[in-house]
Backbone as CSV, one residue per row, in Angstrom:
resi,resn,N_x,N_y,N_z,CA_x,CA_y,CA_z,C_x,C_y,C_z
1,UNK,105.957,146.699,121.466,104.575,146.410,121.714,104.472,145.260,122.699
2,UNK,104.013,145.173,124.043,103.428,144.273,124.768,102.119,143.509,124.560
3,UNK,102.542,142.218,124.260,101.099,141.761,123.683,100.485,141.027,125.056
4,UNK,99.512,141.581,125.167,98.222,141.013,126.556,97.941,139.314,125.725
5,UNK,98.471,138.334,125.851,98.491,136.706,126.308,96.639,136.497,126.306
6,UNK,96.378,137.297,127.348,94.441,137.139,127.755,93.906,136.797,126.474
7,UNK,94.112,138.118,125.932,93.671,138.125,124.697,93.571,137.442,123.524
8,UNK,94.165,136.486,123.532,94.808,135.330,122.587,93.629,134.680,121.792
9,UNK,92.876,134.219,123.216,91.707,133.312,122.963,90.476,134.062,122.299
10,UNK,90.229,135.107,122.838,89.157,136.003,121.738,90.319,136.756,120.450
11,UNK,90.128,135.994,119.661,90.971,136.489,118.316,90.179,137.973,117.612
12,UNK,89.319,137.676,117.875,88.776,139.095,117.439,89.258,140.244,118.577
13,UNK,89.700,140.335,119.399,90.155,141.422,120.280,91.492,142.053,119.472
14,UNK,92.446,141.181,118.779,93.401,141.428,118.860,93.732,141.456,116.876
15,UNK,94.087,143.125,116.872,94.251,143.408,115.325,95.444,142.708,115.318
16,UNK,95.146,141.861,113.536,96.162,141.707,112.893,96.512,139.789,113.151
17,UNK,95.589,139.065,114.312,95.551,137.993,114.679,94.862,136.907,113.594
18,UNK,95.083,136.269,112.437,93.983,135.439,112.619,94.402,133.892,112.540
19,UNK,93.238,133.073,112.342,93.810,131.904,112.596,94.041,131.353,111.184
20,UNK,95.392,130.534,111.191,95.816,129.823,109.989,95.191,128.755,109.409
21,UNK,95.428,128.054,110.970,95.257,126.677,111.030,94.633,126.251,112.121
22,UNK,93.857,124.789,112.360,93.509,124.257,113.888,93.559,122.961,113.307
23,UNK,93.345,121.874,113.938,93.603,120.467,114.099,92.979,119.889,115.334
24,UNK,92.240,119.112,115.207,91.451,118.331,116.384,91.968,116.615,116.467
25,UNK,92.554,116.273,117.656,92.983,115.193,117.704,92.505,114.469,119.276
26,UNK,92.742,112.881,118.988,92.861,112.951,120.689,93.410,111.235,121.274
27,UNK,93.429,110.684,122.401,93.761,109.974,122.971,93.306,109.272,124.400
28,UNK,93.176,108.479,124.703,92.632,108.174,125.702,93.265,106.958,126.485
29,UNK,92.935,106.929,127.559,93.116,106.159,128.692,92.408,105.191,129.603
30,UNK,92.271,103.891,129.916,91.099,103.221,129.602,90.813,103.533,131.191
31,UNK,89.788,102.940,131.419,89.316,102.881,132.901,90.084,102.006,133.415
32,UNK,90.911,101.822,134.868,91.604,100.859,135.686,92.033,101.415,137.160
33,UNK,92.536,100.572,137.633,92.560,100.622,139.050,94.399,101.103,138.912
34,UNK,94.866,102.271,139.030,96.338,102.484,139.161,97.152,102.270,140.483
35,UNK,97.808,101.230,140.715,98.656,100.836,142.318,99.030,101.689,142.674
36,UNK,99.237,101.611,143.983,99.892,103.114,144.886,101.567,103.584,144.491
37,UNK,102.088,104.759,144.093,102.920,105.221,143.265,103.486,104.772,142.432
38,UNK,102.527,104.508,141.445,102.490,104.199,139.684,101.639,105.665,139.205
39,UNK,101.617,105.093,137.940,101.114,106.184,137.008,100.201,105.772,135.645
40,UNK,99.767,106.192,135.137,99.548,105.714,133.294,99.539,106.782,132.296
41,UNK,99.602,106.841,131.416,100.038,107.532,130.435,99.579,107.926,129.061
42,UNK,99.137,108.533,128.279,98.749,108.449,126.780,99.838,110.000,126.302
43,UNK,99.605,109.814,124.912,100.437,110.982,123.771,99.591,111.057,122.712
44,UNK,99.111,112.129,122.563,98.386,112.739,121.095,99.229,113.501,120.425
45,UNK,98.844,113.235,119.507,99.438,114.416,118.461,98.679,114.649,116.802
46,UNK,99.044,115.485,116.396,98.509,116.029,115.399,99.303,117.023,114.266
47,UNK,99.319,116.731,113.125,100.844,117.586,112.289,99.959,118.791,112.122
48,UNK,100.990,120.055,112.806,100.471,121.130,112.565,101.867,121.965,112.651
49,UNK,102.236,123.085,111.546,103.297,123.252,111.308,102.943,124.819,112.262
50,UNK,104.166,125.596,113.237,103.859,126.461,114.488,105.341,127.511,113.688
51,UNK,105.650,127.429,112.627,106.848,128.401,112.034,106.233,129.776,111.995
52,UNK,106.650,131.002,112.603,106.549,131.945,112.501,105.114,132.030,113.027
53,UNK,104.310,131.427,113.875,103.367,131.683,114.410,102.846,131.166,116.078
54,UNK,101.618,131.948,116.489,101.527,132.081,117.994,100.588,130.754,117.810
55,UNK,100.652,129.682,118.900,99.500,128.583,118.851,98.902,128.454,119.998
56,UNK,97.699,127.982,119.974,97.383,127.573,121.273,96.593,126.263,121.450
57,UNK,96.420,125.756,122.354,96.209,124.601,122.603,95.119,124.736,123.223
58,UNK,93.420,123.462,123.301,92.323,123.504,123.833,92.047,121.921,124.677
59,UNK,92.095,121.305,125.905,91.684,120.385,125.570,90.185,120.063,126.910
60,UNK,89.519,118.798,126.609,88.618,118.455,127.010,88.671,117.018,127.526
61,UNK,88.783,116.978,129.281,88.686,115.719,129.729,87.271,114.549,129.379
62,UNK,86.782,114.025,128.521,86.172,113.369,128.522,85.651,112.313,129.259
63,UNK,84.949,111.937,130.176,84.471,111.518,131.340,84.545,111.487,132.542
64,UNK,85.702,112.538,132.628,85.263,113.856,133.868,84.666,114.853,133.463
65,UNK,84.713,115.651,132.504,84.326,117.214,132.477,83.531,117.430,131.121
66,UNK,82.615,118.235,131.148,82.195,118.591,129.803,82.681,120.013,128.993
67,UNK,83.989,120.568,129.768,83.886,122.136,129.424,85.300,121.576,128.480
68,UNK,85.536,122.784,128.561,87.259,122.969,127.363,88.026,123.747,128.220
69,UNK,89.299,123.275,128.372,90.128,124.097,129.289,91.209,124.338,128.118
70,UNK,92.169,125.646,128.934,93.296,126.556,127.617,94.493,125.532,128.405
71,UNK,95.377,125.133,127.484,96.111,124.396,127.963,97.933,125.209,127.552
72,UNK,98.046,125.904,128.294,98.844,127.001,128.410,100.534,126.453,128.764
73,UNK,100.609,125.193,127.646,102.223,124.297,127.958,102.021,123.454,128.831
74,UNK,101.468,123.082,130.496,101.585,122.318,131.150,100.497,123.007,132.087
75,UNK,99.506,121.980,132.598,98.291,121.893,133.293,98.332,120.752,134.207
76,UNK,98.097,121.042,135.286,98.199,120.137,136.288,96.979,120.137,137.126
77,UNK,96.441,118.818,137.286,94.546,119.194,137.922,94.446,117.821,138.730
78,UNK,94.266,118.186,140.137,94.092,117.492,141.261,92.672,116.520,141.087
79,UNK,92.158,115.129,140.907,90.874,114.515,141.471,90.202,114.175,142.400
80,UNK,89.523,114.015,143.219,88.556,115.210,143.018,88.559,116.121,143.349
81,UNK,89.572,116.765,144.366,89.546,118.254,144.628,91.169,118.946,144.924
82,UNK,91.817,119.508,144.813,92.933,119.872,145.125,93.385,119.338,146.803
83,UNK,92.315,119.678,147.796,92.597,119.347,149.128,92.856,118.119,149.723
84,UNK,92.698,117.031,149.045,92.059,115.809,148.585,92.133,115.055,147.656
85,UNK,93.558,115.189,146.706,93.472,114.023,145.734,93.477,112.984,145.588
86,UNK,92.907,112.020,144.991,92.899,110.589,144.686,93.712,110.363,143.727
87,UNK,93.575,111.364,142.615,94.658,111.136,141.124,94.948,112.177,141.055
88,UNK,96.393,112.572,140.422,96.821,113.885,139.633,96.875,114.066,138.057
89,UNK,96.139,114.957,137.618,96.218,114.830,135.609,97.290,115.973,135.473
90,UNK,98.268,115.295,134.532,99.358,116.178,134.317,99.740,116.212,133.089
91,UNK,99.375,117.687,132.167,99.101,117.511,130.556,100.456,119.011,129.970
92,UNK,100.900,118.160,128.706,102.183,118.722,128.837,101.538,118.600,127.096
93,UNK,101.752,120.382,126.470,101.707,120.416,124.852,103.017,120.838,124.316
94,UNK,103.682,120.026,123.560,104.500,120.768,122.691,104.424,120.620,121.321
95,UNK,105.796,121.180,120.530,105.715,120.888,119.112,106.917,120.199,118.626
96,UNK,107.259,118.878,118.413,108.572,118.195,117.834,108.392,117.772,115.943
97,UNK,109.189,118.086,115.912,109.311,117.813,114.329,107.816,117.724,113.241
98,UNK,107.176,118.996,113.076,106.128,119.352,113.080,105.172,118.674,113.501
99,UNK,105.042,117.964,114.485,103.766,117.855,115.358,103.796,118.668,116.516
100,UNK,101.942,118.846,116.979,101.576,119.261,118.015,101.478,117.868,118.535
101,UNK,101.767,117.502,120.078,101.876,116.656,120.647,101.262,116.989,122.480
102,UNK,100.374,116.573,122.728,99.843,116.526,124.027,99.907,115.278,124.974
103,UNK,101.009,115.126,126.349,101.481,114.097,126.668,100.225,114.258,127.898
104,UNK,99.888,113.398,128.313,99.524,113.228,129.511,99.587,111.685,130.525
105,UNK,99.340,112.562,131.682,100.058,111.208,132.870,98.802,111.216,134.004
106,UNK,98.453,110.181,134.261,97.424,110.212,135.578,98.601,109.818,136.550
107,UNK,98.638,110.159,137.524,99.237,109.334,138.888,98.441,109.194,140.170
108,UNK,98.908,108.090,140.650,98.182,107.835,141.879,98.720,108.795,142.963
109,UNK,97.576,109.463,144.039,98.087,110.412,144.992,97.852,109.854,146.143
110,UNK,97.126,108.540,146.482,97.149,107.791,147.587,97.949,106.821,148.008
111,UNK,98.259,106.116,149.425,98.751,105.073,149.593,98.135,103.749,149.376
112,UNK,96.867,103.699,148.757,96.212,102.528,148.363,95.883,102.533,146.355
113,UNK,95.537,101.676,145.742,95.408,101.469,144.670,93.851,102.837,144.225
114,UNK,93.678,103.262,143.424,92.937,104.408,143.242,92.113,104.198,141.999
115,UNK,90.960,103.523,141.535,90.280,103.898,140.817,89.790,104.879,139.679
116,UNK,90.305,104.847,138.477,90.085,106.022,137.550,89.123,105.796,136.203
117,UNK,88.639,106.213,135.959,87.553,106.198,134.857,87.891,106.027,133.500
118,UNK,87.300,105.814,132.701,88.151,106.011,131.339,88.268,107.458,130.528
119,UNK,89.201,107.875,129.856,89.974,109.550,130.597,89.496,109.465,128.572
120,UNK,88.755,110.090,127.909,89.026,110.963,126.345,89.728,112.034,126.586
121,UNK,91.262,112.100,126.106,91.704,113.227,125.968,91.617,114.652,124.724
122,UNK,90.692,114.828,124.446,90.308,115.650,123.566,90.792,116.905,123.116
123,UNK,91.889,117.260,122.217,92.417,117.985,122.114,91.970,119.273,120.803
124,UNK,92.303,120.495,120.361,91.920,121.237,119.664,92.991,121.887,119.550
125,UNK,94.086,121.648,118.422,95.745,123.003,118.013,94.542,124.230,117.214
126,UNK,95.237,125.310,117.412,95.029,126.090,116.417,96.435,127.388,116.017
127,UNK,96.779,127.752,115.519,97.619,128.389,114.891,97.499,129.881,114.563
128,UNK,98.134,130.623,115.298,97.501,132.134,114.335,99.311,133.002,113.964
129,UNK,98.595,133.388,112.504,99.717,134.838,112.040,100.027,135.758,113.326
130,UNK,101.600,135.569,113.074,101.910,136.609,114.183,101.897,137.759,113.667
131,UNK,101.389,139.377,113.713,101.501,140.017,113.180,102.438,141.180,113.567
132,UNK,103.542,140.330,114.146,104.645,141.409,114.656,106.140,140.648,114.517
């Protein structure tokens, strides 16, 4: 059986899916001025046990964005525009010794010091029965 991934996120598409578990956690990053090739950093996490099941990860930049993005292992998002960055957000989910853990890194993409806001990293695990 080939399982369509798409589908993941509408759990009702997919017989035999449901969810176990979810966990809402998060972390943040204060507002500051980051020097030209430096970086800063935060780590969330949240105990959520992923044995014998499919998980997925949700998170929400808090004072950039108001939406929820699928955070599919590692997400990488240019400020303010890909053509044009000022900062790079670089968000990495895994699972170590039953935690879900969401690392993230701002870096500076200019040759001058770069201005960044204060970053809520807002995260959402959820867990579903694999049914195969």
């Amino acid at each position: 059986m080939t399982v369509n991934i798409n589908k993941i996120i509408a759990t009702s598409a997919f017989s035999g899916f449901s969810n176990s578990s979810s966990v809402s956690f998060s972390s943040s990053i204060a507002g500051q001025t980051i020097p030209a090739g430096n970086y800063v950093s935060a780590s969330a996490f949240a105990a959520l046990n992923n044995t014998n099941s499919i998980s997925q990860v949700q998170i929400n930049l808090g004072g950039l964005e108001s939406f929820w993005r699928l955070l599919p292992g590692v997400l990488i998002i240019n400020y303010p525009n890909s053509s044009a960055p000022n900062y790079q957000i670089e968000l990495f989910s895994y699972f170590t010794g039953g935690l879900l853990k969401v690392d993230t890194y701002v870096s500076n993409q200019t040759g001058a010091g770069v201005a960044i806001p204060t970053i809520t990293i807002n995260c959402r695990g959820f867990v579903f029965n694999s049914p195969f």
